[in-house]
C-alpha positions as CSV (number, residue, x, y, z in Angstrom):
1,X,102.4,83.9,117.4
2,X,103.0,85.6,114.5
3,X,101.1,89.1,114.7
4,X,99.3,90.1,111.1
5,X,96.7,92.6,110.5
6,X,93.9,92.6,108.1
7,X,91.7,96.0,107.1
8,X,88.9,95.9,104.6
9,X,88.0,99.3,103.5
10,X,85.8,101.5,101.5
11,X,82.9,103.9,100.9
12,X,79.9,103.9,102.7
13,X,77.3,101.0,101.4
14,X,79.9,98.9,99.4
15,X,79.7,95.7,101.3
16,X,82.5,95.8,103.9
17,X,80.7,94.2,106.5
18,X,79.6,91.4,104.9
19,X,83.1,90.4,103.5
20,X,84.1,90.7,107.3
21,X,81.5,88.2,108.5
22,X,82.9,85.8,105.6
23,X,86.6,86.7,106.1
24,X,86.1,85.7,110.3
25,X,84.1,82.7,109.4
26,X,86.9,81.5,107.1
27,X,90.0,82.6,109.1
28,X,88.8,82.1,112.8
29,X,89.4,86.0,112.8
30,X,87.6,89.0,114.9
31,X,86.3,92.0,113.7
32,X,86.8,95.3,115.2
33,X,84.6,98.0,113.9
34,X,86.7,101.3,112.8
35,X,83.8,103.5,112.8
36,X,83.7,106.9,114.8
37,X,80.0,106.3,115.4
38,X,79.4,103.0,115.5
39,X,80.7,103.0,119.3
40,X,77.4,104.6,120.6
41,X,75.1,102.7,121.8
42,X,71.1,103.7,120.3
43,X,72.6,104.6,117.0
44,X,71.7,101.9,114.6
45,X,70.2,102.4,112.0
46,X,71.7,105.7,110.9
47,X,75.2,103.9,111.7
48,X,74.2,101.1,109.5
49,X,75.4,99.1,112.5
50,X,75.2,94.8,111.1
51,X,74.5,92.9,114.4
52,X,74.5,89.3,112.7
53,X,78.0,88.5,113.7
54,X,79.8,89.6,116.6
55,X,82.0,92.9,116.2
56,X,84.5,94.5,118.8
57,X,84.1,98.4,119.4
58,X,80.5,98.8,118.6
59,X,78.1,99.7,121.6
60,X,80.7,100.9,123.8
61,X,79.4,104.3,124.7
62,X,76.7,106.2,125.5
63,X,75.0,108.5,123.0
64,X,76.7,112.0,123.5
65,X,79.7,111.1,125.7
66,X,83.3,112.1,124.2
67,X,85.5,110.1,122.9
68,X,88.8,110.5,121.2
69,X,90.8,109.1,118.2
70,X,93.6,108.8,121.1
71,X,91.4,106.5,123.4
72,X,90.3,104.7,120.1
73,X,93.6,104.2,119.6
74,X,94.6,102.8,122.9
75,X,91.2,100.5,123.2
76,X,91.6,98.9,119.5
77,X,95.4,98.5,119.7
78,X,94.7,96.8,123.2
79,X,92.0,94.6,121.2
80,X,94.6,93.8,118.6
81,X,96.9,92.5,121.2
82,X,94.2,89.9,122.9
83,X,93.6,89.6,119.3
84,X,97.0,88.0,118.6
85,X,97.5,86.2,121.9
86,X,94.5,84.6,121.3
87,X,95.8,82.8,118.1
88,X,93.5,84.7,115.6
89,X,93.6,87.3,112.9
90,X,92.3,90.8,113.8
91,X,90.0,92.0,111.2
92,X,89.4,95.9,111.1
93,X,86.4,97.2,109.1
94,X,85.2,100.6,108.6
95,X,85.0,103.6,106.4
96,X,86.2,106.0,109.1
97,X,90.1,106.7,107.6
98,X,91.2,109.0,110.1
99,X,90.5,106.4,113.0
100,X,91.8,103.6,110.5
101,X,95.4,105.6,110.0
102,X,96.0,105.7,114.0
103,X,95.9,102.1,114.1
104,X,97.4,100.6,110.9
105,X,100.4,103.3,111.2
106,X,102.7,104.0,113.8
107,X,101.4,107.2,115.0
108,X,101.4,108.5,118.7
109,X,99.3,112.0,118.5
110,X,100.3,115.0,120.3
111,X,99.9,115.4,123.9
112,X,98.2,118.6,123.3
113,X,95.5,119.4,126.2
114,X,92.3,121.4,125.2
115,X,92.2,124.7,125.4
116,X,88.7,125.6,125.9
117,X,89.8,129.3,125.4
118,X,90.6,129.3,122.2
119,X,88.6,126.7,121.5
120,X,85.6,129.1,122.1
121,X,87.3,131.9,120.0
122,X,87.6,129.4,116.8
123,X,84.1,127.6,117.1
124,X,82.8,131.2,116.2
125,X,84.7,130.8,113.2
126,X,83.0,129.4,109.7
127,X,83.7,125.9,108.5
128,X,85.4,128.8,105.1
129,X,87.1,130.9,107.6
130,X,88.5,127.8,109.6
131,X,89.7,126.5,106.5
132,X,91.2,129.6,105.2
133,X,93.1,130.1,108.7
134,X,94.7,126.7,108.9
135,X,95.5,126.9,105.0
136,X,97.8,129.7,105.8
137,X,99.2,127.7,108.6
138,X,99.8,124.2,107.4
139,X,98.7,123.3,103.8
140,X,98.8,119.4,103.9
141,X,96.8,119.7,107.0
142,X,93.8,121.7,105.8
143,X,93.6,119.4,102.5
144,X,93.9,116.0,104.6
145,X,91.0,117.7,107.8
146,X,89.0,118.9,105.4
147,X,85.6,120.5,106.1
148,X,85.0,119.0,109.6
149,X,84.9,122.0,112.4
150,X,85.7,120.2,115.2
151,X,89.1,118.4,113.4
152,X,89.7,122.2,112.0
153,X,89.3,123.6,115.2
154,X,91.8,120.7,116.9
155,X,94.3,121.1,113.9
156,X,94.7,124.6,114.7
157,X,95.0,124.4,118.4
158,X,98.0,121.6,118.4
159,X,99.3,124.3,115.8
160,X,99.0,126.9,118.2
161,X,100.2,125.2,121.0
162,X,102.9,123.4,119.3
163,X,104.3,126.0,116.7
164,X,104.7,122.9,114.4
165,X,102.6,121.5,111.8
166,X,100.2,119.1,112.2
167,X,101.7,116.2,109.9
168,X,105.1,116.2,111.1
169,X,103.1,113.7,113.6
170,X,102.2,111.7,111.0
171,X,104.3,108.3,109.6
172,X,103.1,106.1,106.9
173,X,105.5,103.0,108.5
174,X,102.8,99.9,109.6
175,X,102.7,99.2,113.0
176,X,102.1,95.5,112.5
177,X,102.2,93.6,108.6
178,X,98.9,95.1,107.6
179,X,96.8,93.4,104.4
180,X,94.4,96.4,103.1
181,X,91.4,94.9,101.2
182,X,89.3,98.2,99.1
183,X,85.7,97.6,98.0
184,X,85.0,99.6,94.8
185,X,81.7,99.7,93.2
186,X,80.6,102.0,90.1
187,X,79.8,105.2,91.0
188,X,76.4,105.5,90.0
189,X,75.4,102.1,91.3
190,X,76.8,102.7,94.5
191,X,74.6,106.4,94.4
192,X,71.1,103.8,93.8
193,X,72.2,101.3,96.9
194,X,73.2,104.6,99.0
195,X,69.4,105.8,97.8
196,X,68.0,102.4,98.3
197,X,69.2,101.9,101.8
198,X,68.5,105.5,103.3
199,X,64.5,104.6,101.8
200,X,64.7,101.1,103.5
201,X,66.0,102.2,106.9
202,X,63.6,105.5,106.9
203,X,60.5,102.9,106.4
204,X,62.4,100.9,109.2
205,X,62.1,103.6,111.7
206,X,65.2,105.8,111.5
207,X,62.8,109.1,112.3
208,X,62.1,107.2,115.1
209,X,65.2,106.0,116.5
210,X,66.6,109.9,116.5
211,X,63.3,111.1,117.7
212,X,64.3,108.6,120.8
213,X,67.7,109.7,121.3
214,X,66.2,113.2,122.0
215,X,63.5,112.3,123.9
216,X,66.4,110.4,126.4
217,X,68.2,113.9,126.5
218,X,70.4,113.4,123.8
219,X,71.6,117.5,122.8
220,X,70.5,118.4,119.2
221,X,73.9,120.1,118.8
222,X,75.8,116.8,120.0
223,X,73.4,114.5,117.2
224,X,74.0,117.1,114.2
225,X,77.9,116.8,114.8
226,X,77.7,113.3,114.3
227,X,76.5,115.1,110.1
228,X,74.7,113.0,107.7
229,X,71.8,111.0,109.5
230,X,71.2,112.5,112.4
231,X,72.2,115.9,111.4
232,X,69.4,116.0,108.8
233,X,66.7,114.0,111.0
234,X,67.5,116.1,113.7
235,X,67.2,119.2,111.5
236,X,63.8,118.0,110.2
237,X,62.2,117.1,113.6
238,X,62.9,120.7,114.4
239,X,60.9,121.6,111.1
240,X,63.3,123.1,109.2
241,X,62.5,121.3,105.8
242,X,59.7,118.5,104.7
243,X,60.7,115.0,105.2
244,X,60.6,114.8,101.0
245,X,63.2,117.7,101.3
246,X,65.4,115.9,104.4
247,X,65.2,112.6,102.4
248,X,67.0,113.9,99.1
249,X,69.1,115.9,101.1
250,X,70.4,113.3,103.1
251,X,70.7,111.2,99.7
252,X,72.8,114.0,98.5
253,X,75.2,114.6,101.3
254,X,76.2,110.9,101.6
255,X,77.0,110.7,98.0
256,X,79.2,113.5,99.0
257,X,80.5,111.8,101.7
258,X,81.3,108.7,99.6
259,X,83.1,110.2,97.2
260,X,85.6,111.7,100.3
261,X,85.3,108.8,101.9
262,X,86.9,107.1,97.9
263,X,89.9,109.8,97.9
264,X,90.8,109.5,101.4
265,X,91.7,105.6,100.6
266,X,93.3,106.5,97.4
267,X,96.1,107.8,99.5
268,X,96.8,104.4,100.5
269,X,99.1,102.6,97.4
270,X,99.1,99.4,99.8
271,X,95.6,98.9,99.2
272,X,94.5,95.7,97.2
273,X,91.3,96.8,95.3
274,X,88.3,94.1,94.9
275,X,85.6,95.0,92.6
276,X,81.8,94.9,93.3
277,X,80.3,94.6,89.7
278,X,76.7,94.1,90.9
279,X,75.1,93.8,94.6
280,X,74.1,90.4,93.1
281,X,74.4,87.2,95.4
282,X,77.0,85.8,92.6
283,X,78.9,89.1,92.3
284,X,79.2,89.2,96.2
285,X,80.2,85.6,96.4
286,X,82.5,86.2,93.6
287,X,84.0,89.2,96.0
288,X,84.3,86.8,99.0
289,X,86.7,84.0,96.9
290,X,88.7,86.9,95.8
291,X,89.5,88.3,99.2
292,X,90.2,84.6,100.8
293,X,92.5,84.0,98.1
294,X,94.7,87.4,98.9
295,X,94.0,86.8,102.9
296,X,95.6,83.3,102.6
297,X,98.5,84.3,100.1
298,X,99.2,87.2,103.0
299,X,98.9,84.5,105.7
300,X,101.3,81.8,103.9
301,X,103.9,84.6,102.7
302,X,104.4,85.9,106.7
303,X,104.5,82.1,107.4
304,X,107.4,81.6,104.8
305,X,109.3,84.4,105.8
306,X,109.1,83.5,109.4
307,X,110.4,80.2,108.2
308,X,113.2,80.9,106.1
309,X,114.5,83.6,109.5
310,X,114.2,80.4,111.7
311,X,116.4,78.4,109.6
């Protein structure tokens, strides 16, 4: 069986889950969600979770349990495998890049154990003065981490414990022939569908579904970790702000995030761009026949080149 791996990719709201239920429909493939939130169970709609066709790694946990990008790692890569045995194509799909890296790449993270210590000492740190620290340290690494505490925090500690810098962990060689399908879509008509859809799931009970999650015993501090959603419903439940304030706020930050979420993937010079004029039924279908034409040139080129080695 000849083991190949396919990723679609992209910003938040640009379609990637509905190329994937196309792509495993047309290439008897599975789809393994790469989303670092996605795994909890009870977080729909602020995950955008798309039940309509069956996806590995989604509803795995409970809400507030931990969970590593190392045992992501492990769990996916162990999918991947049953993946390939079974005769079929693993599809990955997700905008989480971080989670995405440890399983396209080669990469076998430090065996670094917490140290709740100093953990304590640098959580009383600001997001600026976590950043400025691991600046000085390691440059790449505070560009790459960005402005998320607890990977600032984690960054520092293998730093600490390690005395090296963080990416001389890191290899860009693929761990298995990888195709890398990016979604792109305008920027300001990807701002109205981010709009349109936080409006849509609000009226479809996303208040609601945190309220719940809190009501189970869910912590507050746990739910605004996971940012965005449930940071800024969570924050508005405990009446910080109106829900007109919350809304547009929210709106804000995930055109934010988006736009992260866009330069993380730029990184990647392997990626095979697909455009998303309009989120029109033609323009998506149009998207669809694009991407099976590059899936089925990668299939047939790993099928000639095992060929030609046999002969």
């Amino acid at each position: 069986m000849q083991k190949k791996l396919v990723a679609i990719v992209g910003a938040t709201a640009t379609g990637k889950s509905d190329l994937a239920k196309a792509m495993i429909k047309k290439f008897n493939g599975v789809a393994i969600s790469v989303d670092s939130r996605q795994i909890y169970r009870g977080l729909d709609l602020g995950t955008g979770k798309d039940k309509s066709f069956p996806q590995k790694m989604i509803d795995i946990l409970d809400a507030g349990e931990k969970f590593s990008v190392v045992e992501f790692q492990k769990k996916v890569l162990d999918l991947i495998e049953k993946t390939f045995a079974s005769g079929k194509i693993p599809f990955l799909v997700g905008g989480t890049g971080f989670y995405l890296d440890s399983i396209i790449f080669e990469r076998n993270y430090p065996a670094v154990a917490p140290d709740e210590n100093l953990r304590k000492c640098l959580s009383k740190l600001t997001i600026k003065e976590l950043c400025q620290k691991l600046l000085q340290k390691d440059t790449d690494s505070a560009r790459r981490v960005g402005k998320n505490k607890r990977r600032l925090i984690r960054a520092l500690e293998i730093i600490e414990k390690t005395g090296e810098k963080v990416p001389k962990f890191y290899a860009r060689k693929f761990r298995y022939p990888t195709l890398l399908l990016g979604i792109e879509v305008n920027r300001d008509k990807l701002y109205q569908r981010i709009d349109e859809r936080v409006d849509e799931r609000i009226k479809l009970g996303m208040i609601k579904e945190v309220r719940s999650l809190i009501e189970r015993g869910v912590s507050k501090i746990w739910l605004k970790g996971l940012g965005l959603e449930y940071r800024a419903i969570t924050e508005f439940l405990e009446a910080k702000n109106t829900k007109r304030e919350m809304i547009q706020g929210l709106k804000f930050d995930i055109h934010a995030f988006s736009r992260r979420q866009a330069t993380w993937f730029r990184q990647y010079p392997e990626i095979e761009w697909l455009e998303l004029i309009e989120y029109t039924k033609k323009d998506k279908q149009q998207l669809v026949e694009k991407a099976e034409e590059k899936v089925h040139d990668f299939v047939k080129l790993l099928k000639d080149e095992i060929s030609k080695k046999s002969i």
